[in-house]
N, C-alpha and C positions, 0 to 999 in steps of 0.2 A: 321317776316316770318309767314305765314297764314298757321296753321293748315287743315290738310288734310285729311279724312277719306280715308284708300288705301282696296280696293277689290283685288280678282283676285289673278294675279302676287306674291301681296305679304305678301299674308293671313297667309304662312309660317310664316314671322318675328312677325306677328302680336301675333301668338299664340307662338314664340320664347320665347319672356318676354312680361308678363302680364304686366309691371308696366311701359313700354317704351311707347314714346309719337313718333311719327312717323310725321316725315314731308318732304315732298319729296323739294329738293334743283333744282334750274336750271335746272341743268345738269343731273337729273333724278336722281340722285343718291339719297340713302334713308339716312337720319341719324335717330340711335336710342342711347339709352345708352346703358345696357348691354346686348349681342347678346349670347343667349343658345342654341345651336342647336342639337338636340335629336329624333332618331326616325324618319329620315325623305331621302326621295332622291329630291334632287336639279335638276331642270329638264328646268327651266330659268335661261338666265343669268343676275348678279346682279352685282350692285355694293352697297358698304355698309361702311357708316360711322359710328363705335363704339367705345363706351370707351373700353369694355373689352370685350373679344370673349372666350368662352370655346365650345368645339364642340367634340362631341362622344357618343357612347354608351348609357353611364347612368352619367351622367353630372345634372340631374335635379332629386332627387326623389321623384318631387310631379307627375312625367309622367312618360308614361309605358317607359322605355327601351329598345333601338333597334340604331342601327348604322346610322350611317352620309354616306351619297355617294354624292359625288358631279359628275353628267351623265357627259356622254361623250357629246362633243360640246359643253360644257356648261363652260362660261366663270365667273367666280365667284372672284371678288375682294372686300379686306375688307381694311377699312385704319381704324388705332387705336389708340385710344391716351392713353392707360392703358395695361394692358396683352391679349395675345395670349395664349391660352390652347387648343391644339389638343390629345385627350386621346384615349385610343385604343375604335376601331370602327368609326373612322373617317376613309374613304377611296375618293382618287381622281379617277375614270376610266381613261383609257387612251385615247387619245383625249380630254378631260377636261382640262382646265388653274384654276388656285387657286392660288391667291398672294395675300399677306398681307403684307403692308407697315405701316409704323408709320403716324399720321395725325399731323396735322397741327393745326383743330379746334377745 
């Protein structure tokens, strides 16, 4: 699979985890390894291949602290093949979809 340098869209993940290698699949879908989300509002919709996902507040403390929103319209799917951690400060708005299944790869 051909590494792929991602702008834009998905500059969020990129600064998620320093140490993830990012390659986008077919299907647009992204896969990284471990996905930290801190500090931030979700305002495109994604889908998202992880091993492990932790998301909230102060989840990281080498970054400032501040809550997770995933906007309204905004369709956000994660498939996992290791943990799911949602810690206070993680919020869905309403009108927002958020699902997280188990993966496959």
């Amino acid at each position: 699979m051909k590494k792929t340098i991602i702008t834009a869209a998905f500059a969020l993940l990129i600064a998620a985890t320093a140490a993830a290698q990012l390659m986008v699949r077919p299907s647009g879908s992204v896969r990284i390894g471990q996905c930290q989300l801190q500090n931030t509002t979700i305002r495109n919709s994604q889908y998202i291949i992880a091993s492990d996902v932790v998301a909230g507040r102060s989840v990281d403390s080498g970054r400032t602290a501040g809550d997770v929103t995933i906007a309204a319209g905004v369709d956000y799917e994660i498939e996992h093949k290791g943990t799911v951690t949602l810690a206070p400060g993680f919020k869905v708005e309403k009108g927002a979809t958020f699902s997280v299944t188990p993966s496959e790869y």
